[in-house]
N, C-alpha and C positions, 0 to 999 in steps of 0.2 A: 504493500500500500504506500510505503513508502517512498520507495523510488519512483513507482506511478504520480505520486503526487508531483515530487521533483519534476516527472518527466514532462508533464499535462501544464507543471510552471515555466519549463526554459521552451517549450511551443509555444506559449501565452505571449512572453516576453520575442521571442525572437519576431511573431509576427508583429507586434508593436514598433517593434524597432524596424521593421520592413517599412510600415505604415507611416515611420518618422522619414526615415530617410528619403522616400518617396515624396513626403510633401514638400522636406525642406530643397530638392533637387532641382525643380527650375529657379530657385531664389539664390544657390549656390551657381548652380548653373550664368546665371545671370551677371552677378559678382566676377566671375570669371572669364568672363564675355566681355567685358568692360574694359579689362587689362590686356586682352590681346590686338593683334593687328587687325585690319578688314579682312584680310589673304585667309590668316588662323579662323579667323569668326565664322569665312564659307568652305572653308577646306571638307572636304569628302575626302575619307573618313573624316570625321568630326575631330578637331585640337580638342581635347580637355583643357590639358594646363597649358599659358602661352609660356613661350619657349625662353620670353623676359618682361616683366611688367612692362607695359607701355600706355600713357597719359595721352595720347594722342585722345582718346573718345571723351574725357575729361575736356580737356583743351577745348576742342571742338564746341562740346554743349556750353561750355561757360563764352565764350566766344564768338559762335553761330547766333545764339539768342538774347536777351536781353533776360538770362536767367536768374537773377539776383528781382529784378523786376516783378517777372513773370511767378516767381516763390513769393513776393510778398503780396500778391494779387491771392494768391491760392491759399496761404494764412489768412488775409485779410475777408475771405471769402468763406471759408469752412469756420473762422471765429463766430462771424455774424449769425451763420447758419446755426450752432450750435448753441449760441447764448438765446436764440429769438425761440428757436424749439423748446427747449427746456423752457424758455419762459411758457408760451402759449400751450404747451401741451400738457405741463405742469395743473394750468390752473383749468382747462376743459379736461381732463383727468377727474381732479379734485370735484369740481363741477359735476361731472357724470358718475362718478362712486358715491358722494357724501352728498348733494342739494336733488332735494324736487321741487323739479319745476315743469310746469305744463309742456307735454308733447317731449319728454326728455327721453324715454325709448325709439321715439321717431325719430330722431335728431341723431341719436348715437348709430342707431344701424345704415342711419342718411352714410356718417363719418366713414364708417365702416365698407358702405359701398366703392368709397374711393378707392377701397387695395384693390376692389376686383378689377378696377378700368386700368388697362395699359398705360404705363405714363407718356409712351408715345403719342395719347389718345389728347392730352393735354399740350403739348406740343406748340402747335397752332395756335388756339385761345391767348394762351402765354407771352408768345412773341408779338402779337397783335395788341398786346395790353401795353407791353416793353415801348413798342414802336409810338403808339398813342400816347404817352409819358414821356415821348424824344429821351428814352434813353440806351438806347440802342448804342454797342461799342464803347459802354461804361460799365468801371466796375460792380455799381448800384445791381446791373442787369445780372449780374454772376447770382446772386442770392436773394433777390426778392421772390422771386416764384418760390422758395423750398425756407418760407420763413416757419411754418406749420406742417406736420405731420399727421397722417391719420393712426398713424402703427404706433407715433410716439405719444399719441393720445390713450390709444389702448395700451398701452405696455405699462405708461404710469398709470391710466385708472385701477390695471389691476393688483398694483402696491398698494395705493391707498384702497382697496377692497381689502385688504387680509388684514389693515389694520384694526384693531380694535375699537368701537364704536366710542366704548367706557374713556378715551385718552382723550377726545374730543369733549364731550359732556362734561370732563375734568375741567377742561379749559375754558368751557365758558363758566361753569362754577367760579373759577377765579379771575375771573372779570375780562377775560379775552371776546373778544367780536370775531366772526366769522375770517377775517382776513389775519387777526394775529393769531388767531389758532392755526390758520394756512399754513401763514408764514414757519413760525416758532417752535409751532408741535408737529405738525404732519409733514410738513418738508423734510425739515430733517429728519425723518425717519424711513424716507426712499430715497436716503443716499445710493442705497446699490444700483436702483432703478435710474435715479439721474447719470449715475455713471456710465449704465448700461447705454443707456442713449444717447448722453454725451461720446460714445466712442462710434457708434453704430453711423450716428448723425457725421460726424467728425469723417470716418472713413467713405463714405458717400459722398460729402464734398469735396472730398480732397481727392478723390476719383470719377467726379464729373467728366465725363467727354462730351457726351454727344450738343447739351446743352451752352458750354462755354462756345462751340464751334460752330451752333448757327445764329444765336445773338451777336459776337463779335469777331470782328473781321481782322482787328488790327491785334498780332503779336504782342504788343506791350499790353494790352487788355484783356490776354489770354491766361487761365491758368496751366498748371502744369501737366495734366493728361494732356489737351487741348496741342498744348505748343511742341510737345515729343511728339504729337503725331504727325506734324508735318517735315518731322526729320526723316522719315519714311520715302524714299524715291520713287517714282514709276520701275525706272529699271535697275538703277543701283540704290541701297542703303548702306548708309554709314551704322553696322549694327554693334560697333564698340560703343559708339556715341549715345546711340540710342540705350543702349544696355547701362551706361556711364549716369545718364538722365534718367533713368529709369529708378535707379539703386540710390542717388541722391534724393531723392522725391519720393522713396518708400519709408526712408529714414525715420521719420515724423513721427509716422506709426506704429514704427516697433519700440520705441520709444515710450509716445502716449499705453500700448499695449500693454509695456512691461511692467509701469510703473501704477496700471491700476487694474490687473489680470485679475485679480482676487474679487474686487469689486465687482466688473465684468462677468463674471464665469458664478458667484452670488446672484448679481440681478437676473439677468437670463435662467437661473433655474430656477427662481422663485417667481418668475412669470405669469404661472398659470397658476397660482396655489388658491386664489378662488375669484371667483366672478359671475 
C-alpha cells in the first residue's frame, strides 16, 4: 500500500509538473525570442537558445515607437479603467445584494443580459458616441466605453451577499447612514472581491487591441497591444522586436499578479458562495 501510494504521488506530481512546464513555454519561449537575431527567430529547425544575447529587438521597439509614450497611454488607460469599475460596480453590487427598490430583479437580469451580447455587438454604438463627443484619436476615447462592468457588478454583488445581514443592522445601531455603512463596514470587507476585479479589470485593459485600433489612428495615442501590432509586416516581421515589446508590456502583470495572488485566487473562489 505503501509504495502504491508513493507510486499514485510521483504520477500526481510529474503530470503537474508537465502541466507547468507547458504553460510556462510560450512565455519562456518568448523571452528567448527576444535575444536572438531575425535569421535565429525563422530558422527551420527552430534556434532555442540564441547563439549570443542580442538587443537589437530591444533597440528596435524602444526606437521604432514612441514606446515610453505609448506605456504611459496604457497605464494611464487601464488606471482609469480600474478605479471607475471598482467604483460603479462596487456601489450597483451593494445596490442589488442589500437595497429594495422597485423593478430591482428586472434591472439586474436587464445587467446581466449584457454578458450574453458579443462585445463586438457594441462596437459601432460606441465609436458613434466617441465621434459625436469629437473625441476621437484621444486618450479620453481608450477608457470611456469600459468605465462599468456587468460581471464586475455581479462578482461584487455576490461578496456583499455572503455577508452577514447582522454587520449592517450593527451599523446603523451606531448611528451610521446607508452610505457610511457602504463605505466603513461593507467595503472593507470584499477586499478579496475588489482585488479580484481590480486584476481581472487591470489585465483587460492593459490587453485591449481590437478597440484602441479602431478609435485611434495616431501611434502616440495608441496603447500597447495596439502599437506591437503594427510591428507585424505583410511579408517580413521583425519577430525579436516584436517578442522584445511583447515581454516588456507583460511585465506589469506579473508583477501586479504576484504581489496580490492570495487575494486573487481568495476572491475568485468565494464567488459563488451564495446569491
Amino acid at each position: 500500500m505503501k509504495n502504491k501510494f508513493k507510486a499514485s504521488k510521483i504520477l500526481v506530481y510529474a503530470i503537474l509538473i508537465a502541466g507547468v512546464l507547458i504553460a510556462i513555454f510560450p512565455f519562456i519561449w518568448m523571452i528567448l525570442t527576444s535575444f536572438k537575431t531575425n535569421a535565429e527567430a525563422l530558422s527551420i529547425p527552430p534556434v532555442i537558445f540564441p547563439k549570443k544575447i542580442n538587443w537589437e529587438g530591444y533597440n528596435h521597439v524602444l526606437t521604432g515607437l514612441p514606446f515610453l509614450r505609448i506605456y504611459a497611454n496604457t497605464v494611464i488607460s487601464a488606471l482609469v479603467i480600474v478605479a471607475a469599475q471598482l467604483t460603479f460596480c462596487s456601489m450597483a453590487g451593494y445596490a442589488y445584494a442589500r437595497i429594495n427598490f422597485p423593478f430591482k430583479n428586472i434591472l439586474f437580469t436587464a445587467t446581466l443580459a449584457v454578458l450574453m451580447v458579443p462585445g463586438t455587438f457594441f462596437i459601432l454604438p460606441q465609436y458613434r458616441i466617441i465621434n459625436k463627443l469629437g473625441l476621437l484619436n484621444t486618450i479620453p476615447a481608450l477608457f470611456l466605453p469600459n468605465l462599468f462592468s456587468a460581471m464586475g457588478t455581479f462578482l461584487l454583488r455576490q461578496f456583499f451577499l455572503s455577508l452577514p445581514q447582522e454587520l449592517e443592522d450593527a451599523a446603523y445601531i451606531d448611528g451610521c447612514n446607508r452610505g457610511k455603512a457602504f463605505l466603513r463596514i461593507m467595503l472593507p470587507l470584499i477586499k478579496p472581491g475588489l482585488v479580484s476585479l481590480g486584476i481581472l479589470t487591470f489585465r483587460f485593459a492593459w490587453n485591449d487591441l481590437m478597440w484602441p485600433m479602431i478609435v485611434n489612428t495616431s501611434t502616440e495615442k495608441m496603447t500597447l497591444s495596439a502599437a506591437l501590432s503594427f510591428m507585424q509586416g505583410q511579408y517580413l516581421t521583425d519577430f525579436p522586436g516584436v517578442m522584445a515589446g511583447a515581454f516588456m508590456a507583460v511585465i506589469p502583470m506579473i508583477v501586479i499578479f504576484a504581489i496580490f495572488q492570495k487575494q486573487f485566487i481568495e476572491g475568485v473562489a468565494h464567488t459563488g458562495i451564495k446569491g
